[in-house]
C-alpha positions in Angstrom: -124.1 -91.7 -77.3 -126.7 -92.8 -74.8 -126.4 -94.6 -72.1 -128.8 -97.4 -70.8 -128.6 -99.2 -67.4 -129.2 -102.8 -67.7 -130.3 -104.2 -64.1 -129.5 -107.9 -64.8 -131.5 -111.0 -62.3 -132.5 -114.1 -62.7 -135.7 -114.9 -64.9 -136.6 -113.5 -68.2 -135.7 -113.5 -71.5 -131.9 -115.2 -71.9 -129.7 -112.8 -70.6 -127.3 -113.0 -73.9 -130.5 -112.4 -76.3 -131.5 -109.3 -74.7 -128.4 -107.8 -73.5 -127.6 -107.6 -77.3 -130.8 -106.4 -78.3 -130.1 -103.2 -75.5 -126.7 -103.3 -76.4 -127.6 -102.8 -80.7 -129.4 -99.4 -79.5 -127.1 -97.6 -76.7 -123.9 -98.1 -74.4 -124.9 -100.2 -72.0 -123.8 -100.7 -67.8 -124.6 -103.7 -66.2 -125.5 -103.7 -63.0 -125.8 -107.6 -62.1 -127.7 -108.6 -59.1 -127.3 -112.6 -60.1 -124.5 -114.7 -61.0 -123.7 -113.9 -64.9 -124.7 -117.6 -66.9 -121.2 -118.9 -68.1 -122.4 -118.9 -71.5 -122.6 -115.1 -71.5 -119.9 -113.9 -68.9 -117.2 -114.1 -71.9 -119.4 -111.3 -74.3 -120.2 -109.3 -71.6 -116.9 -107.4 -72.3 -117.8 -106.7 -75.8 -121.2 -105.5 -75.3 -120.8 -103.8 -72.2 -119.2 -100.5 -71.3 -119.3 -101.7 -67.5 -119.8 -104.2 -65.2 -120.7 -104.1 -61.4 -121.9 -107.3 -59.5 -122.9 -105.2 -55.7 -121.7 -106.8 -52.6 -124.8 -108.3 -50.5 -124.5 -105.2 -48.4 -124.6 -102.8 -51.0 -128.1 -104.5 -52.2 -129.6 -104.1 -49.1 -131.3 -100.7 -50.3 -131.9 -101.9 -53.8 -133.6 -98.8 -55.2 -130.7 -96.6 -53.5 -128.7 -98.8 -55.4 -130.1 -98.3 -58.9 -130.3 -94.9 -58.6 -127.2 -94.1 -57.9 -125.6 -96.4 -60.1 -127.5 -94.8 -62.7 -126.3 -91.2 -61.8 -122.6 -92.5 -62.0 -122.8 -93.7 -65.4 -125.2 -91.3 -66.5 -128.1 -93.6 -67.5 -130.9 -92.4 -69.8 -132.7 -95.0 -69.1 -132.7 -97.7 -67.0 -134.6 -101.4 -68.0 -134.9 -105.0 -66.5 -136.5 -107.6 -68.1 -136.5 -109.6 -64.5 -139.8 -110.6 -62.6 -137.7 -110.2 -59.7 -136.4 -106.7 -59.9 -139.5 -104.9 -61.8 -140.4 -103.3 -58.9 -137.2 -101.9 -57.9 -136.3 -100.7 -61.0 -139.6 -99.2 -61.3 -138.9 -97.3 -58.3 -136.0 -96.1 -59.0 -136.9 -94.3 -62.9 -139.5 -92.3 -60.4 -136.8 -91.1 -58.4 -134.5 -90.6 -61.2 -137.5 -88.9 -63.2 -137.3 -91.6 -66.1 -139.6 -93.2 -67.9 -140.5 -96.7 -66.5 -143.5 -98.9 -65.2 -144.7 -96.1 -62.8 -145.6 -96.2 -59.3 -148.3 -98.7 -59.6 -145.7 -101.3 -60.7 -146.4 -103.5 -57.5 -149.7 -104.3 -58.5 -148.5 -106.2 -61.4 -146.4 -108.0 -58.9 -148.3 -109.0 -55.4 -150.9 -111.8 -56.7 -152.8 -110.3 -53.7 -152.7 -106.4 -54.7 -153.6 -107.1 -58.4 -156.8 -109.4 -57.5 -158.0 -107.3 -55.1 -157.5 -104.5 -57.6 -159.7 -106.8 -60.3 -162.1 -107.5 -57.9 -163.2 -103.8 -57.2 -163.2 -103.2 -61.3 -165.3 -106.6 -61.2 -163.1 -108.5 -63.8 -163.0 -112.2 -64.2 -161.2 -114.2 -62.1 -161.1 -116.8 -60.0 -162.1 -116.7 -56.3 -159.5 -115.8 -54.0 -158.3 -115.1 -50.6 -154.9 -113.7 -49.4 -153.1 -116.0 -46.5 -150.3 -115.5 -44.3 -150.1 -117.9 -41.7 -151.2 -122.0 -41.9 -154.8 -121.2 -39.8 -155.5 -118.1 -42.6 -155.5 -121.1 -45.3 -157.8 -123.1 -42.9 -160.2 -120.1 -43.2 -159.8 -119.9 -46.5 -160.5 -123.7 -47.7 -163.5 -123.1 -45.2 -164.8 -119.8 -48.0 -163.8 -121.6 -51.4 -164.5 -124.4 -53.5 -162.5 -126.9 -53.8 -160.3 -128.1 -55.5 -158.0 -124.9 -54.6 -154.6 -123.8 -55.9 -152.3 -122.3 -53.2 -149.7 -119.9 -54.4 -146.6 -117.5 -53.6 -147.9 -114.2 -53.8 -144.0 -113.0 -55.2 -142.9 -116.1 -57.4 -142.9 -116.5 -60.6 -142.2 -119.9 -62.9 -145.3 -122.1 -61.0 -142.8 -122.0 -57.7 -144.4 -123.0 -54.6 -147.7 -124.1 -56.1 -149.7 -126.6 -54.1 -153.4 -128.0 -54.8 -155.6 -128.7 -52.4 -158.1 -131.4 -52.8 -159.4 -131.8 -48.8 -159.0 -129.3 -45.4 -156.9 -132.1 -44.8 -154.3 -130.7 -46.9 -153.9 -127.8 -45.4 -151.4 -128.5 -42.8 -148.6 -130.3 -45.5 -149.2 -128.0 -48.2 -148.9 -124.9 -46.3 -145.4 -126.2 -44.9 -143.7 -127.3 -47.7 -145.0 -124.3 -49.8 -143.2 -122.3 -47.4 -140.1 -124.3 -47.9 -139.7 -123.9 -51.5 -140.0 -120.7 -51.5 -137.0 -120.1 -48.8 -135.2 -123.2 -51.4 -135.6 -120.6 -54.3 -134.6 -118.1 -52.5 -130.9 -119.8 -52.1 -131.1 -120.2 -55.8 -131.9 -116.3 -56.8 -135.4 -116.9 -57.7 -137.1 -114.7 -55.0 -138.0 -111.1 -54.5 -135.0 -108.1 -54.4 -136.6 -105.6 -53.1 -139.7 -105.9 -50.9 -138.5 -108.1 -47.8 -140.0 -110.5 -46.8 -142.1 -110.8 -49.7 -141.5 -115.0 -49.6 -143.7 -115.1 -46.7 -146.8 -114.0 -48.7 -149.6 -116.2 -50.4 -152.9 -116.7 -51.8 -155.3 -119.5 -52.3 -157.7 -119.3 -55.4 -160.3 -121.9 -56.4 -159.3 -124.2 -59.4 -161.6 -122.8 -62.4 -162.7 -125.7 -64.8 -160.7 -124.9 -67.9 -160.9 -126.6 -71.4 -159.2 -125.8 -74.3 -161.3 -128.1 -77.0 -163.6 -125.5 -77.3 -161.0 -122.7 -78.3 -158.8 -124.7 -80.9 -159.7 -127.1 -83.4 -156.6 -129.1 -82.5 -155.9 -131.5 -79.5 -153.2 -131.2 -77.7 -153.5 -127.2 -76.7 -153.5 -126.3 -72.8 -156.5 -124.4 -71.4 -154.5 -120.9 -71.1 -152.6 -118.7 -73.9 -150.8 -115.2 -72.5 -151.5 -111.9 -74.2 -147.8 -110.4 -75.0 -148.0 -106.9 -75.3 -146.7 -103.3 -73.8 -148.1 -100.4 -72.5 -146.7 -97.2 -73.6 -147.1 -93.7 -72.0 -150.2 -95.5 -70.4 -151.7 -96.9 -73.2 -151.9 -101.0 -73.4 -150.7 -102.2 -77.1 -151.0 -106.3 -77.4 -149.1 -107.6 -79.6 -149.4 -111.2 -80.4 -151.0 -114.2 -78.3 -149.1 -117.2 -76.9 -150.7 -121.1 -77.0 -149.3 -123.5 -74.7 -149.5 -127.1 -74.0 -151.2 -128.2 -71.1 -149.2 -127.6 -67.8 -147.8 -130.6 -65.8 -149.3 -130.9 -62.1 -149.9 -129.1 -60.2 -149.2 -126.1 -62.8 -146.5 -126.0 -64.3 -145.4 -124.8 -67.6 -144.4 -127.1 -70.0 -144.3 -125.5 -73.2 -144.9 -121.7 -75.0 -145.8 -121.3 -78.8 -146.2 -118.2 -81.2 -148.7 -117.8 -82.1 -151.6 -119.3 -80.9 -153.7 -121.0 -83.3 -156.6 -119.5 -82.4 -159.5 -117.8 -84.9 -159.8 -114.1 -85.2 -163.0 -113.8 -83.1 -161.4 -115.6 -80.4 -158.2 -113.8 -80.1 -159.9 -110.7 -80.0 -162.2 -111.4 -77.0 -159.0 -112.6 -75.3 -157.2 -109.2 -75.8 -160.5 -107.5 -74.9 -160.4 -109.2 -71.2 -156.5 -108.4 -71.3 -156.6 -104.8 -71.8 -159.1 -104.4 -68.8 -156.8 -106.1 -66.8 -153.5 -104.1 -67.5 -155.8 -101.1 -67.8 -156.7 -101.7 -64.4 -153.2 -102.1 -63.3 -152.5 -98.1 -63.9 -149.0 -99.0 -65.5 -147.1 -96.8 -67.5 -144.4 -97.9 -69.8 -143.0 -101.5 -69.4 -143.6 -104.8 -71.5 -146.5 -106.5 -70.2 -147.2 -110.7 -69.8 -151.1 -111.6 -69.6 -152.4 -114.6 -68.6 -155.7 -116.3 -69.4 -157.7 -119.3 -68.6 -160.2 -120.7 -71.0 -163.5 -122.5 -70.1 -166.5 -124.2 -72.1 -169.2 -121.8 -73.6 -166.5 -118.9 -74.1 -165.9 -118.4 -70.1 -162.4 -117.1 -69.6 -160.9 -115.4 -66.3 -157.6 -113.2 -65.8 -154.9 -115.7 -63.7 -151.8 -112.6 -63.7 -150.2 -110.4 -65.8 -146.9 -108.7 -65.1 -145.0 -105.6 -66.2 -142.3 -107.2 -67.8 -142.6 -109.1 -71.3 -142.9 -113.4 -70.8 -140.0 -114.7 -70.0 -138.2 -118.1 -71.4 -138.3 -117.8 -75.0 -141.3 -116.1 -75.2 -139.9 -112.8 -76.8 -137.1 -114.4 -79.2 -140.0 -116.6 -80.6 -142.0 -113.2 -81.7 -139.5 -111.8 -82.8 -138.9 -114.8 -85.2 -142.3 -115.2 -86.1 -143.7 -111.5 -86.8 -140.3 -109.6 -86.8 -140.8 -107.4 -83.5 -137.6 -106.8 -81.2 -139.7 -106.0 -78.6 -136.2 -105.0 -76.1 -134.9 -102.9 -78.7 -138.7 -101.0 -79.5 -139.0 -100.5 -75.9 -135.2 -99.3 -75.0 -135.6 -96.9 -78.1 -139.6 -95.5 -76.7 -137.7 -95.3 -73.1 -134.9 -92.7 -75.0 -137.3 -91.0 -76.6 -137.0 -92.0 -79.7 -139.7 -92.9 -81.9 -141.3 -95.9 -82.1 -143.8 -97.8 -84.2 -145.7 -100.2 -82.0 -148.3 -102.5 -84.3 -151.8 -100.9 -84.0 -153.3 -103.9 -83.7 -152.8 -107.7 -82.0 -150.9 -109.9 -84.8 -152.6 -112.8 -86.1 -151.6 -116.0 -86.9 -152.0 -115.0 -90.5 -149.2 -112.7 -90.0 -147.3 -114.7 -88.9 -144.0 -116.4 -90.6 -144.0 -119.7 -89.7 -144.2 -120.2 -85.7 -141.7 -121.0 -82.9 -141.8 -122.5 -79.2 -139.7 -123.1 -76.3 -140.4 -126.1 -74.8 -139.5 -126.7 -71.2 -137.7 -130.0 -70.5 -139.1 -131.8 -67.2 -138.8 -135.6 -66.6 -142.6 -135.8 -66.6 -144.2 -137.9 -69.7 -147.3 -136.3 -71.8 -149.8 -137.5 -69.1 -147.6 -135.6 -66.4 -146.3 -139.2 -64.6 -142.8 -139.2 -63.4 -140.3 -141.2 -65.5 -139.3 -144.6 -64.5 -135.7 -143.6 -64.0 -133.1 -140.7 -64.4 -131.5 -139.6 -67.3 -128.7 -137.5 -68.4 -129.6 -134.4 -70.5 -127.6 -134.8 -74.0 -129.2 -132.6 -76.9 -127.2 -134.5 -79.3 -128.6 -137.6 -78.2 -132.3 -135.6 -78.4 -131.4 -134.0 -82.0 -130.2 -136.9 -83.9 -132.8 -139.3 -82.4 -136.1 -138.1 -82.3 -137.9 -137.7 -85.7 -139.2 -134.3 -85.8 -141.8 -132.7 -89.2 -140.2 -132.1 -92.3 -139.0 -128.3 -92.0 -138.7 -128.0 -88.7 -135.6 -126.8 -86.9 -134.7 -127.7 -82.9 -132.3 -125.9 -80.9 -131.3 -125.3 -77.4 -130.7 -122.4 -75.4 -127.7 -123.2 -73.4 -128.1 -120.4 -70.8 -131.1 -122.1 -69.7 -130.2 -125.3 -70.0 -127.5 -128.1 -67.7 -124.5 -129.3 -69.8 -124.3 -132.6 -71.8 -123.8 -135.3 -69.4 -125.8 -133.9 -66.4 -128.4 -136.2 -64.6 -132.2 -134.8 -65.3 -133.5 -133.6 -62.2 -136.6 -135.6 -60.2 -139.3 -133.6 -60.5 -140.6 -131.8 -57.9 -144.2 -130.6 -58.6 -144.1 -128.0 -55.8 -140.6 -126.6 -57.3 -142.0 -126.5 -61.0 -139.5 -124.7 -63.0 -136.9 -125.2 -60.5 -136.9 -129.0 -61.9 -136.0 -128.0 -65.2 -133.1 -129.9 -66.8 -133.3 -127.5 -70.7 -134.9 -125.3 -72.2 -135.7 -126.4 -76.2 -136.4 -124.1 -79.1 -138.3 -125.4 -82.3 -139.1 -123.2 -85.3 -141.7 -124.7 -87.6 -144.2 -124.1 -90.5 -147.0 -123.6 -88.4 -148.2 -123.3 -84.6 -149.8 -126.7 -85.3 -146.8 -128.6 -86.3 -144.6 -126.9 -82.9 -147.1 -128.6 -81.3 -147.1 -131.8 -82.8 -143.0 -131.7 -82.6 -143.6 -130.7 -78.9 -145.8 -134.0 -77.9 -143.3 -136.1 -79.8 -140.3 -134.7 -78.2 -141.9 -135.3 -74.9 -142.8 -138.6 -75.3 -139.3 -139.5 -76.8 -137.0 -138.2 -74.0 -137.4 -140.8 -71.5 -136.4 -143.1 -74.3 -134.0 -141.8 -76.4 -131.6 -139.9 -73.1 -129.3 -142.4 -72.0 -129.9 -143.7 -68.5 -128.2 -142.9 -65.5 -127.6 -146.0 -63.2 -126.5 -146.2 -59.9 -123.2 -148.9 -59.3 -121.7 -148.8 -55.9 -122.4 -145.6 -55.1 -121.4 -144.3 -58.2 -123.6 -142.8 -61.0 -122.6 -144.2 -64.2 -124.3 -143.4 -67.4 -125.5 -146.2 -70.0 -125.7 -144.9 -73.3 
């Protein structure tokens, strides 16, 4: 039987979802950099034929690591679905001679690497400049157009994000950037294998996006993400995701499959997206796209990474166009063959639609609630009127327990804030979305309320 290494950190797809869909195709060893989520420790057992969770020491050398992990169990291939580990791993197949994202992996990682690699190929983004120190941001809000977006050149989920509206800015921005990035870091959302990869940024000018004239419904952010893979080398989209717009400064609040977009549309979006990951010299890894849409068809490449989205992003296609996207690609990095969709799926493909909604106590116009709540989907399930059909879930690896205060949100921690992470199937990318807005604007009402009494939370139901 083959074997298949699974190098397990946080981010991506829930751990439990893929490790089954790897697990379904090979014997799998997991090699877990990150603390296994409670809710799949206890299967871990059943789907795996081994389990190692390295000492801090041991991951000093992470690509060491890998490889010789691999070697011991005799891996035929070795995957991650992490943001966190891509490079590593990528690494690693070369030394082992496997397949994997190839040599050029860090492109699709350092924000500063891949926009300096669009800019020599001339493909449209926003202006940018790289910074590492406070006084190379002063330089660089001296060169751009405000307003300007700063950004960890290494994170992932919006963390660290800071807008910058004056030079005045500068100073405050710059510092607590820095210190979320050295908070997520303590949480295991930070780069394994390039050190001191926390300490690097870039500044880009805020492009003016708009997203009425792309959809023919409100309520649509001014970005979708071309999902796809590339393959021995060649790119192969696969579907587009819509989302809703993000909460300030950018932070993701919701994904849905598929984007209700028209056929001309979609098209020139995938046609900006393959020069982007063509650019990027990969060679076989999933591959996450995103793109900002302006008036009068403008659009310009914001990142793409060699890994498929993470959150729901993947479960949803699979739901709505029937692609295991883990299992096609741990079957094409085997050797076996493979039939990737010769074309970008349509909406019209598509049956029915799914999201994943991010829960954040922000309301629909991004403003902080009025006061905490405790997270209870049971509460949220029972009490919020959702469209006839529709079907709302929640992903407990991603998500706090019943009963736990909603965190204040931080809008320079983004994701980091999250309190759950919701899953709605529907009839239509139209109705997610109109599920989605209610859902948001129901939580601050329906969750019961946390309120403080002598020191002591206590929760009014």
């Amino acid at each position: 039987m083959s074997k298949v290494l699974f190098v397990y950190a946080k981010g991506g797809p829930p751990l439990g979802y893929a490790l089954s869909r790897v697990a379904a195709r090979s014997a799998v060893h997991l090699l877990a950099l990150s603390a296994l989520p409670p809710t799949v420790a206890a299967s871990v057992d059943r789907l795996c034929a081994s389990l190692l969770s390295p000492s801090e020491a041991e991951r000093r050398d992470l690509v060491s690591l890998i490889v010789s992990r691999a070697q011991a169990v005799g891996a035929d291939a070795v995957v991650t679905f992490s943001e966190y580990a891509v490079v590593a791993v990528a690494e690693a197949c070369e030394k082992l001679g496997l397949a994997g994202a190839g040599t050029s992996c860090a492109l699709a990682r350092d924000k500063r690497m891949m926009r300096r690699t669009w800019e020599e190929r001339g493909i449209s983004q926003p202006r940018f400049r790289p910074v590492a120190t406070e006084g190379d941001l002063r330089d660089a809000a001296g060169a751009l157009r405000f307003p300007l977006l700063l950004k960890a050149a290494w994170s992932a989920g919006s963390t660290a994000h800071r807008t910058l509206r004056t030079p005045e800015e500068v100073p405050a921005a710059w510092e607590r950037a820095r210190e979320v990035m050295a908070e997520s870091a303590q949480l295991g959302y930070a780069e394994l294998h390039v050190a001191g990869a926390g300490a690097d940024f870039l500044v880009e000018e805020i492009v003016p996006g708009t997203a009425a004239d792309w959809f023919d419904q409100e309520g649509w952010g001014d970005y979708v993400s071309v999902e796809g893979v590339v393959v021995d080398g060649e790119f192969r989209p696969v579907c587009l995701s819509g989302r809703m717009p993000t909460v300030e400064p950018f932070t993701e609040r919701a994904g849905i499959t598929p984007a209700a977009l028209p056929d001309d549309a979609q098209r020139r979006i995938v046609d900006l997206a393959r020069e982007a990951v063509d650019a990027l010299g990969l060679h076989t890894c999933g591959t996450h796209t995103e793109i900002k849409l302006g008036a009068d068809g403008q659009m310009w490449v914001i990142e793409t990474a060699a890994r498929f989205g993470g959150a729901m992003t993947v479960p949803q296609i699979e739901e709505v166009f029937g692609l295991d996207l883990i299992g096609m690609l741990t079957d094409h990095l085997l050797g076996r063959p493979v039939s990737w969709p010769a074309e970008v799926r349509t909406p019209q493909e598509a049956r029915g639609a799914a999201g994943s909604l991010v829960v954040l106590a922000v309301d629909g116009a991004g403003a902080a609630w009025p006061d905490q709540r405790v997270w209870d989907f049971p509460t949220v399930r029972d009490a919020v009127p959702l469209s006839v059909g529709s079907h709302l879930s929640v992903v407990a690896e991603n998500s706090l327990p019943d009963g736990a205060p909603v965190p204040v949100y931080d809008p320079a921690a983004g994701a980091n804030t999250m309190a759950a992470l919701c899953l709605l199937s529907a009839t239509d990318p139209e109705t997610v979305l109109r599920d989605f807005r209610t859902l948001v604007d129901a939580l601050p009402q329906v969750l019961p309320q946390v309120l403080p009494t002598d020191g002591i939370m206590e929760v009014q139901s």
